[in-house]
FILOVO-390027 format. One record per residue (C-alpha): x, y, z; residue number from 1. Coordinates in pm, 1 decimal. Example, Ala and Ser with C-alpha at 12.3 -4.5 7.8 and 13.67 -1.06 7.14 Angstrom:
BEGIN
{{1230.0 -450.0 780.0} 1}
{{1367.0 -106.0 714.0} 2}
END
This chain:
BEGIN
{{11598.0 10305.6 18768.5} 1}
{{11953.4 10349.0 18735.3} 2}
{{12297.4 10348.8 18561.7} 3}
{{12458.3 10044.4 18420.6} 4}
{{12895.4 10095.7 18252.9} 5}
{{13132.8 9878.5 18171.8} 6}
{{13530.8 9893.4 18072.7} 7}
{{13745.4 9707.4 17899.8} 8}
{{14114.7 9738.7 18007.3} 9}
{{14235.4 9487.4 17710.5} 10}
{{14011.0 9603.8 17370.5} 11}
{{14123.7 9403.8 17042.1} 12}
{{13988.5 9273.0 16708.6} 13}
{{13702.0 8968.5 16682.2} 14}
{{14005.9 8849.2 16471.1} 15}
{{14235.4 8783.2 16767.4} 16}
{{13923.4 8646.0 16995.9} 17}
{{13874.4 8960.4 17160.0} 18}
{{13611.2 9194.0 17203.4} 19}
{{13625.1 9504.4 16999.8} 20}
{{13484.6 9761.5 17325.1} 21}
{{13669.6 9993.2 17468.0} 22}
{{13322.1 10090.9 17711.4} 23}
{{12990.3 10121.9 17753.6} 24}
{{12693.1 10300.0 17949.0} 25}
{{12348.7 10366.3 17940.6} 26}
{{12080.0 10506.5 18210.3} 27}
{{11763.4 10224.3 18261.7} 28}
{{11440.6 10185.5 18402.8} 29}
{{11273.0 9842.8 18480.8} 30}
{{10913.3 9805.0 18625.3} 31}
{{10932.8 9444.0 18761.4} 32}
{{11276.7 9350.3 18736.5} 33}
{{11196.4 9129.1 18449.0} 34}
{{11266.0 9378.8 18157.4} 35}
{{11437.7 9714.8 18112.3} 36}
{{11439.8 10001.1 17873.0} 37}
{{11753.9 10141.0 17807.7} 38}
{{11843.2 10569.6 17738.7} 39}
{{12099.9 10713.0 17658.9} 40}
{{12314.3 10404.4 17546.6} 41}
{{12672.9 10487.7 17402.7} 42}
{{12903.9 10229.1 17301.3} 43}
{{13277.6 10313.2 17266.8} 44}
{{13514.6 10127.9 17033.5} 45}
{{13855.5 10117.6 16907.9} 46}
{{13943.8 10410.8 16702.2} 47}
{{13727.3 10648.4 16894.4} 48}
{{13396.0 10513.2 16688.4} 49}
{{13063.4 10552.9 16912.2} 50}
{{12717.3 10373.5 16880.7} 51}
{{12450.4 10585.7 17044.7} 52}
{{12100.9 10525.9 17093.8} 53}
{{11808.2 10342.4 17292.3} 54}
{{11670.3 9994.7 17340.8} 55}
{{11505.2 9730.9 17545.7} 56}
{{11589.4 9384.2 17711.5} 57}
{{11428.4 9111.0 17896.4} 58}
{{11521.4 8760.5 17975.7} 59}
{{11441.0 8635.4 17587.4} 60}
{{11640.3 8942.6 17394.4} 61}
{{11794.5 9254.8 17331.9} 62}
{{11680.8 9507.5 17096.8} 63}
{{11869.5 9808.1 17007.0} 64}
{{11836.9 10111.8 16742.6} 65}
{{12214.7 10279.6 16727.7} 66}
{{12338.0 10555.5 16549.5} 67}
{{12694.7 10483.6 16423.3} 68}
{{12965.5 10761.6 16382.5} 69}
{{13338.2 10750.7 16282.0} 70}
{{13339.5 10362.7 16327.2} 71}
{{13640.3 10217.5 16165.4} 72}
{{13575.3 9857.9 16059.9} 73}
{{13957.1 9758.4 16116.9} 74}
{{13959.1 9827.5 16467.8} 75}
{{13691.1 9523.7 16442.5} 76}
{{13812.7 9299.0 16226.2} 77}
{{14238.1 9364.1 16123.5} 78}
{{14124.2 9210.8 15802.5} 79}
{{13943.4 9514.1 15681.9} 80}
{{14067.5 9853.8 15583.7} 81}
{{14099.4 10187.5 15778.7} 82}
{{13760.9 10374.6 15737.0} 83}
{{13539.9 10613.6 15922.9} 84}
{{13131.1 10504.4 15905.9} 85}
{{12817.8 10667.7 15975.8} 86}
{{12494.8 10493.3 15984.2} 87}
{{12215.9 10374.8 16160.4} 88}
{{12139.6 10019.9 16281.4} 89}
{{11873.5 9802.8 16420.6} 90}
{{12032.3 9542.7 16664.1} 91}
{{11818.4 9209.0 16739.2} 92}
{{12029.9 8964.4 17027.8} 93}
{{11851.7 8678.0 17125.0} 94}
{{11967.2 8279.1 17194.8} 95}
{{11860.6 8123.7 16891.7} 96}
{{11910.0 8449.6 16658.5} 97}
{{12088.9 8715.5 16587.9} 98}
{{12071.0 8991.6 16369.4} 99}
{{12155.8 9319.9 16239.7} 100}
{{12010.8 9537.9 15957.6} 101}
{{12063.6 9891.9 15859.2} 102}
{{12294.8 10122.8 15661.3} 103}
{{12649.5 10289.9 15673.9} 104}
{{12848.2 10525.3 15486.5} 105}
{{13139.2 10723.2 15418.3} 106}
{{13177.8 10976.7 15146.6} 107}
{{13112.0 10834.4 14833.9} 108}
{{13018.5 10481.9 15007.1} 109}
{{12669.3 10344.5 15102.6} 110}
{{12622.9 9991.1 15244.1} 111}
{{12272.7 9869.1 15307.1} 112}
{{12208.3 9473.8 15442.3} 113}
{{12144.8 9232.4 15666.2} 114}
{{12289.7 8995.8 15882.9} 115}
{{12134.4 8699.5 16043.0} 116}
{{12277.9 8454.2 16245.0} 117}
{{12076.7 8082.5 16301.0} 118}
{{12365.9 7901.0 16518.8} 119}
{{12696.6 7833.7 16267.6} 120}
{{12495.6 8037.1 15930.6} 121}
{{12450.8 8392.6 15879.9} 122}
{{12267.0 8474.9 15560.2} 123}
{{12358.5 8779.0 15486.4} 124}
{{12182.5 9013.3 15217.9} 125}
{{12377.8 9350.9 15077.2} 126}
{{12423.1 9600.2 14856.6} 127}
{{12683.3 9901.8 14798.8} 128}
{{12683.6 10176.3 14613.1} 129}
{{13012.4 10357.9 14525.3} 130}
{{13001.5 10727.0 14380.6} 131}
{{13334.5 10852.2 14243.3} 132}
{{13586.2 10644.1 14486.4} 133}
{{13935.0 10671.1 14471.1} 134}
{{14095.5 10267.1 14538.3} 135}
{{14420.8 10461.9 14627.9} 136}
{{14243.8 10593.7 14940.0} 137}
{{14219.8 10249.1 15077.9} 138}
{{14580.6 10067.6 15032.5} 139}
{{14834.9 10031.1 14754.5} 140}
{{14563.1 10001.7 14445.8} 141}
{{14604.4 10234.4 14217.3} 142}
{{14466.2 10605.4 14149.9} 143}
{{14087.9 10599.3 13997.1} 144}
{{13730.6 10717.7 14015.7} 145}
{{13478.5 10425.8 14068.6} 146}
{{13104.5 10453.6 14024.7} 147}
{{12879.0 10142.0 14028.1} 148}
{{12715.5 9902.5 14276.1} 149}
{{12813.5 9540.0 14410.6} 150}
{{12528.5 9297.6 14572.9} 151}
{{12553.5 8983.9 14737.4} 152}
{{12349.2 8742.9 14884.7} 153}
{{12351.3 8383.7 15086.6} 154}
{{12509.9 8206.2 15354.9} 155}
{{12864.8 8206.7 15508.7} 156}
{{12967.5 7938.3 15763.0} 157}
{{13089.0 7611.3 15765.0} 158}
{{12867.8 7577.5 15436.1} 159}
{{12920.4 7915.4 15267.0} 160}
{{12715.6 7970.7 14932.7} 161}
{{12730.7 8321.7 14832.2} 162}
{{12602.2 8487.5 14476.6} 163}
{{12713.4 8827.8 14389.7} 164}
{{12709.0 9067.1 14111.8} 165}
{{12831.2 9360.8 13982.9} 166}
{{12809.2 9657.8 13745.2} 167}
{{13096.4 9917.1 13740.9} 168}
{{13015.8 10196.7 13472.7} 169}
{{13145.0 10584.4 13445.6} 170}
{{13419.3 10510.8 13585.4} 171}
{{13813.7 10540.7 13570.1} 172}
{{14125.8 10370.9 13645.6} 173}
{{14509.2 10414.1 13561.9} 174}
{{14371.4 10742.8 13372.6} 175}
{{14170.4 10527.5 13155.9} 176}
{{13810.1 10475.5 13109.5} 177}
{{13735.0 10135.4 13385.7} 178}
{{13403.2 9963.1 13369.7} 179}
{{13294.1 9573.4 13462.0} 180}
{{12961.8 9394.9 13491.7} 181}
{{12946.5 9032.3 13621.7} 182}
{{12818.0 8731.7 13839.3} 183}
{{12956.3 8414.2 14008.4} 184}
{{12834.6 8212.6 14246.5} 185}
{{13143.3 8122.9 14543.9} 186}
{{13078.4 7802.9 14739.6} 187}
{{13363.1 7717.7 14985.7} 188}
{{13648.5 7696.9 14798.9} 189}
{{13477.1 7697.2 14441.1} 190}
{{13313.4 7941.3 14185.1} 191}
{{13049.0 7808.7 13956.5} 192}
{{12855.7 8057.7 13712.0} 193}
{{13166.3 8279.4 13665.8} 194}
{{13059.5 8538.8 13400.0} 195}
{{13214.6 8850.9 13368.9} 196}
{{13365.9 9120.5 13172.5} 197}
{{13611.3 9414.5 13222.7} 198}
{{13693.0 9684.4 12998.1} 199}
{{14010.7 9933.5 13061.1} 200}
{{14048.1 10218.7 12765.8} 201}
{{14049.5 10040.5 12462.7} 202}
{{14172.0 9723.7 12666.3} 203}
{{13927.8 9369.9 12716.1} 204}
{{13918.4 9098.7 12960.2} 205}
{{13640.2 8821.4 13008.8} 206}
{{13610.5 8492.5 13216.0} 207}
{{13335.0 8250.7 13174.7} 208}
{{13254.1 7899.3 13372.8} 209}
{{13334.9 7695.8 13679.3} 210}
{{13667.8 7667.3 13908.0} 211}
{{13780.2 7466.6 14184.3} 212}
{{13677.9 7115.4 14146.7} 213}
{{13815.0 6823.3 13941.4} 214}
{{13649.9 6880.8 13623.9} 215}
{{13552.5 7265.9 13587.7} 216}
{{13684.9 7472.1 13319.4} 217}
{{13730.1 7818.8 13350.0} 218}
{{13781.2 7987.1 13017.8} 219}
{{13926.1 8330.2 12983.4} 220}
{{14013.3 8618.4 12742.4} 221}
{{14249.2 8896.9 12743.2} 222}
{{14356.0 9193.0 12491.6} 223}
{{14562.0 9486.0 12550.2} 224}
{{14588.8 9762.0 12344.6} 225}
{{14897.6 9894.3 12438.3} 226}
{{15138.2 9755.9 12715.6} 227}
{{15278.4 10126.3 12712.8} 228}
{{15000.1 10169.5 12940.7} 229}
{{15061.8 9948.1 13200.3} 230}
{{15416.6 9874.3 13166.2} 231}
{{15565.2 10209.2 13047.7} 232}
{{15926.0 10102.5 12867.7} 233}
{{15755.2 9830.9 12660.9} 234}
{{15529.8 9891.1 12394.6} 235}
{{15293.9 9626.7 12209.7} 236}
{{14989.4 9496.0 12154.3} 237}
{{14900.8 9211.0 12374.9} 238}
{{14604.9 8905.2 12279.7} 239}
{{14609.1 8632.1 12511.3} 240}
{{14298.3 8322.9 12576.9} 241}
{{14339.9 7997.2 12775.6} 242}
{{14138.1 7771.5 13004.4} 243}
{{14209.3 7690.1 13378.7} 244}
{{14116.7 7362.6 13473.2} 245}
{{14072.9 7159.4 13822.9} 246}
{{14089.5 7256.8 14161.1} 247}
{{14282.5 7481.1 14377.7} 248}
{{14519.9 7221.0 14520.2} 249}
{{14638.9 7145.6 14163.1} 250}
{{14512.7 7337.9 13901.5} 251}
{{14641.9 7312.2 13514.7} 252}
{{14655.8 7575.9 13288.3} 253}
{{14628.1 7590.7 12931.7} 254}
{{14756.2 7933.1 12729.3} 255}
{{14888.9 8125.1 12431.3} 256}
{{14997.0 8465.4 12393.0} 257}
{{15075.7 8680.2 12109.6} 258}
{{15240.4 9049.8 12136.3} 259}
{{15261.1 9219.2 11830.4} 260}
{{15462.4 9569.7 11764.5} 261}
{{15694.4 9470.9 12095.6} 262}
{{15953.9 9711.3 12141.7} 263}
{{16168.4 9624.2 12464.0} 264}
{{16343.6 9887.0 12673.6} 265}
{{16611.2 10120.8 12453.9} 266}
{{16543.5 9941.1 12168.0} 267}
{{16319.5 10049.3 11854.1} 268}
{{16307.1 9716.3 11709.9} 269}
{{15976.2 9587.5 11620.7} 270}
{{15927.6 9223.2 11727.3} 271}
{{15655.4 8966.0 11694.8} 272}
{{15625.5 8693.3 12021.7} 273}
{{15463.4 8415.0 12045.9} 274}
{{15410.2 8169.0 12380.0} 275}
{{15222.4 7860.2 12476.2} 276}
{{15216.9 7716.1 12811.2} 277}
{{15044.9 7368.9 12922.5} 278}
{{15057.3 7168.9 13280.7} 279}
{{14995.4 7204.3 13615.7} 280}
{{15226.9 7429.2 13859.1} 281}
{{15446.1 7159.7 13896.3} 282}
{{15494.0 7009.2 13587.6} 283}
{{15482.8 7188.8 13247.5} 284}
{{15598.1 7277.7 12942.1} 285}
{{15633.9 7654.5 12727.2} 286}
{{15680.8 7716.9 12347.8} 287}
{{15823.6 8052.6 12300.3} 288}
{{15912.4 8246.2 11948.6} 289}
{{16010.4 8598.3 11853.6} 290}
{{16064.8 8735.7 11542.6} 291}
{{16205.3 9050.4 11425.1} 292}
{{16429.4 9151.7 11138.1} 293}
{{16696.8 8895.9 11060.1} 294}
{{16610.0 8714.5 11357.3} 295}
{{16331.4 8425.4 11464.6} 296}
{{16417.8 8257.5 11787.0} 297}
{{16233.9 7941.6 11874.8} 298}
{{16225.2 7784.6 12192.6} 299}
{{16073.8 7476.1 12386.1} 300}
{{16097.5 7500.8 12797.4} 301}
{{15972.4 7193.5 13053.7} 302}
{{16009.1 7271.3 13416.1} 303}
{{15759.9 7363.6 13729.7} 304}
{{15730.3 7597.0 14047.1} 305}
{{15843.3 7454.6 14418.9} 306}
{{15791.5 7552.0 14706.9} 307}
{{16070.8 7848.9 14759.2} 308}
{{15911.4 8022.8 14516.8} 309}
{{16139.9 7915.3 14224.2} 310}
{{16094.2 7765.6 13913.3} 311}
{{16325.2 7493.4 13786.2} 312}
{{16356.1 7342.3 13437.9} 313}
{{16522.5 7320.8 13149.4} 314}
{{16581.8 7481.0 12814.9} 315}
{{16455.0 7162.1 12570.3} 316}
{{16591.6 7377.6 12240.0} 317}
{{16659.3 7641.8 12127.0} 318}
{{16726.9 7777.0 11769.2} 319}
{{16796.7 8104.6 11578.3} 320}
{{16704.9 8082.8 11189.9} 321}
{{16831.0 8437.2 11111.2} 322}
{{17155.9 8638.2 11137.9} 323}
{{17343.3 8477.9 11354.3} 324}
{{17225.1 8061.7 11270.1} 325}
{{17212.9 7888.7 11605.2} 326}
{{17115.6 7559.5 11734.9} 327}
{{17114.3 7393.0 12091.8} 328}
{{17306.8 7030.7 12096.8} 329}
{{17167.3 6958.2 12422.8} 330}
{{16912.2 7032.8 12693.5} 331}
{{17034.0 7306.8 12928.8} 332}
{{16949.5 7388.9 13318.9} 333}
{{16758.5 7663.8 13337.7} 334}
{{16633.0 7803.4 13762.7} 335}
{{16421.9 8126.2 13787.2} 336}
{{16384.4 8267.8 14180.1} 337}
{{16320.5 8613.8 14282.7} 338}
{{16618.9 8833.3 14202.8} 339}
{{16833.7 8538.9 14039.9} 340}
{{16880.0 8330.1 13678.1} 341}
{{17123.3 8077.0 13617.5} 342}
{{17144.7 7917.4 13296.0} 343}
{{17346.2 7666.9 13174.3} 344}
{{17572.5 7422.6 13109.1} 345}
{{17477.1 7510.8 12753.7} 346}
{{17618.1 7351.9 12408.4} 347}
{{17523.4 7500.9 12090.5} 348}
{{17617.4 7549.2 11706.2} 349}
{{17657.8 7884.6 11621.7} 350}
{{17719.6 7853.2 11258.2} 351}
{{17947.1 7779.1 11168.4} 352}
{{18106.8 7766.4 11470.7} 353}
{{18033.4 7655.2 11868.8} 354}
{{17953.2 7816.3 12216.0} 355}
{{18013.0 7660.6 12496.5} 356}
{{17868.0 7821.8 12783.1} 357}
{{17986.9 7651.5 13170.2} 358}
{{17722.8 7936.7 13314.1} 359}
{{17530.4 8200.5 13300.0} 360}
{{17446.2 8377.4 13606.7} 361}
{{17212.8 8704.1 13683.7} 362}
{{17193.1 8770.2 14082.3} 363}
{{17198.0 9133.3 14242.4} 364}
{{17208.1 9308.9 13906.6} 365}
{{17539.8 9164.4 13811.9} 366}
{{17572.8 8920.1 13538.6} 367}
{{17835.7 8674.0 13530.8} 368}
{{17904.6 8400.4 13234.8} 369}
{{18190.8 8165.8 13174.8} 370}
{{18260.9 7934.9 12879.5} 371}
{{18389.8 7932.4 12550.1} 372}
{{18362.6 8007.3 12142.9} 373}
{{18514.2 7897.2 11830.0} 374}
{{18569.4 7897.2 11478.6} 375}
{{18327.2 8208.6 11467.2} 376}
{{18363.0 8414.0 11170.7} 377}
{{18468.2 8807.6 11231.8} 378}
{{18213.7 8918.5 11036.4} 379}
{{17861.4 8763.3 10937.1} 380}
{{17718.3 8759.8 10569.1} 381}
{{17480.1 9097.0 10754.4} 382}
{{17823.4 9259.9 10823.9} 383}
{{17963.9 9268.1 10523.2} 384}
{{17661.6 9345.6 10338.3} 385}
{{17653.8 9657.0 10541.4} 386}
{{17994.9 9713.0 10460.5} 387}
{{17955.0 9680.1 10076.3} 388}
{{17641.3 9912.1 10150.8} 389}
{{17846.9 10226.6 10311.7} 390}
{{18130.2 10178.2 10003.1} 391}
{{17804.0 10186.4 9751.6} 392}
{{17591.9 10473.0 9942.4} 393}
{{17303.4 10254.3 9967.8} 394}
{{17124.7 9984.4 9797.8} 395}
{{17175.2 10099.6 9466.5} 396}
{{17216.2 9834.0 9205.7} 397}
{{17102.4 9548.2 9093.2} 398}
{{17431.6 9352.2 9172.2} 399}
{{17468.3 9427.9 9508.5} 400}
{{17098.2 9340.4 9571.8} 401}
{{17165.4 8980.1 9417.4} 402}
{{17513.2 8945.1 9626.3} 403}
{{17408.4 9032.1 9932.7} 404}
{{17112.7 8725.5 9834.8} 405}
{{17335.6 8469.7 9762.5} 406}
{{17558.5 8524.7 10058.5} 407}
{{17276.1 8494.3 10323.4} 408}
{{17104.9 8233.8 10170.1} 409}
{{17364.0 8068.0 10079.4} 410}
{{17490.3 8080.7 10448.7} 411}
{{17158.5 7977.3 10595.6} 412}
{{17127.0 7664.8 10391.6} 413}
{{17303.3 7413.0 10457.5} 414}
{{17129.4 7079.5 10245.0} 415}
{{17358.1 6903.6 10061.4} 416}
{{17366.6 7049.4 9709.9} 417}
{{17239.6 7360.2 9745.9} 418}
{{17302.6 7586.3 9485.2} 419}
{{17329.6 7964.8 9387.8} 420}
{{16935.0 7980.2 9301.9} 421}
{{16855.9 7823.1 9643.2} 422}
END
């Protein structure tokens, strides 16, 4: 019989290689040397978490049942988040296996599972329960209330094959009713059986099928009510569906988008916007068009994403069918990076007259353009009509209604023998 401790001057995570123990101690007894029982075990880690509890160990294994309190899972692994667990667990140490089973907790948390490791593979079996958790509690997410369960089962190692699903239900997130239900199957680097669904207020998303190998398709849905609520100076109605296609290494994406009702910051203008987008990261192409009173703006962009985080491209055209007629004569450089946008050189028709634009520069919050214009009228046909209108007091009268007809039309074709009825 006796007393057994041991310190560790130099405690750190499994993550850096380390061992996560700050001490440990325990009284035994042994009858022949060969085995031992252990009392009073207590096992001090990082963080000031404790295991306590008894077990037993020979030459073959070690078996141990531990209470756990105030463990904090990042002072294990740097990976994880800051938490404080309670629990109980049944520890099995032996050459060929390892394993532990058992239950931990924190308010509004439960965890129950195994763990068993044959050599490289652990299958692992789990299951947790959340009761009215806040995400903001545990990083930068944002502020909710999340009640539902997650389970997962299978094998991680060098051949990891893992199924999980999920039901999240009376729950809430960004003030909004939050709720999901789902499956997928991960396999290294790929998910296969992808079905799930997630509903946010009045607010849908789905994703169904397989991802990361040459030839899945994973199909996808989304539909936002209101981009108020997410975004709060824009307003609109958001649909949006597309496929994503391949592997990891080079995926290609296939999408269209349509906002409805958009209203952009200080401005109560209601636009309709359209977008398209085909390719892979580093090659693809965009159709873009918004319309809104006296205005429809088409657009047609080729370009990718490199390395430092930029995209590069061009501007393929560009055209304005409404008030102010304008067409591109040329393609025109177009670079997106974090902070900056440079457009340009640009040549266009801006009927009836030109812009030519040397560059167009956004960096720091400060815009700066250089270039040129001519032969653009001081007024356009919408100018003077709303001159004519304040002389009238309105848009009273049946002449004025015609007139202000002819001129725009008039203005906006331009086929050869267009007349006063076209």
């Amino acid at each position: 019989a006796g007393t057994m401790s041991l310190a560790n001057a130099s405690p750190a995570t499994i993550y850096a290689g380390e061992l996560p123990v700050v001490s440990a101690r325990t009284r035994f007894t042994s009858p022949d040397l060969a085995r031992a029982a252990l009392q009073e075990l207590r096992v001090e880690l990082p963080g000031g978490g404790t295991l306590g509890g008894a077990g037993e160990i020979d030459a073959q294994r070690m078996r141990a049942a531990v209470e756990v309190r105030g463990v904090d899972p990042k002072s294990i692994h740097s990976a994880l988040r800051h938490m404080a667990l309670q629990g109980r667990l049944d520890i099995a140490l032996a050459r060929d296996e390892q394993s532990v089973r058992g239950t931990l907790s924190q308010e509004g948390m439960r965890l129950e599972g195994s763990a068993v490791r044959h050599g490289a593979a652990i299958d692992v079996q789990a299951r947790l329960a959340l009761e009215r958790v806040n995400p903001a509690a545990f990083g930068p997410y944002p502020e909710g209330s999340i009640h539902g369960s997650v389970e997962a089962e299978g094998t991680l190692g060098e051949v990891t094959a893992l199924d999980a699903r999920w039901t999240l239900e009376n729950s809430t997130l960004l003030g909004q009713p939050f709720a999901s239900r789902g499956r997928a199957r991960f396999s290294g680097a790929r998910v296969t059986r992808a079905q799930a669904e997630l509903k946010l207020g009045p607010s849908r998303a789905s994703v169904r099928g397989d991802f990361g190998r040459a030839g899945d398709r994973l199909a996808w849905t989304l539909a936002i009510a209101q981009l108020r609520d997410l975004a709060p100076d824009i307003a609109g109605r958001l649909q949006a569906s597309g496929t994503l296609e391949g592997a990891w290494q080079d995926p290609e994406l296939r999408a269209s988008a349509q906002v409805q009702a958009l209203q952009l910051p200080g401005d109560d203008t209601l636009r309709t916007a359209k977008a398209t987008l085909a390719g892979k990261l580093a090659r693809h192409e965009a159709q873009l068009s918004v319309s809104a009173p006296d205005t429809h703006i088409e657009a047609r962009l080729a370009g990718g994403w490199h390395a430092e985080r930029a995209w590069r491209g061009e501007v393929r055209s560009l055209t304005n069918a409404g008030l102010y007629p304008l067409r591109l004569a040329a393609p025109a450089t177009l670079a997106i990076s974090r902070g900056r946008v440079a457009l340009g050189p640009l040549e266009a028709r801006l009927e009836p007259g030109r812009l030519t634009l040397r560059e167009l520069a956004w960096e720091g919050g400060r815009l700066r353009t250089s270039g040129e214009f001519g032969g653009l009228p001081a007024r356009w046909p919408r100018g003077r009509r709303s001159r004519v209108r304040r002389r009238l007091g309105g848009d009273r009268g049946a002449g004025f209604g015609r007139l202000s007809g002819v001129l725009f039309e008039r203005r906006r074709d331009r086929r050869p023998g267009a007349g006063l009825g076209d």
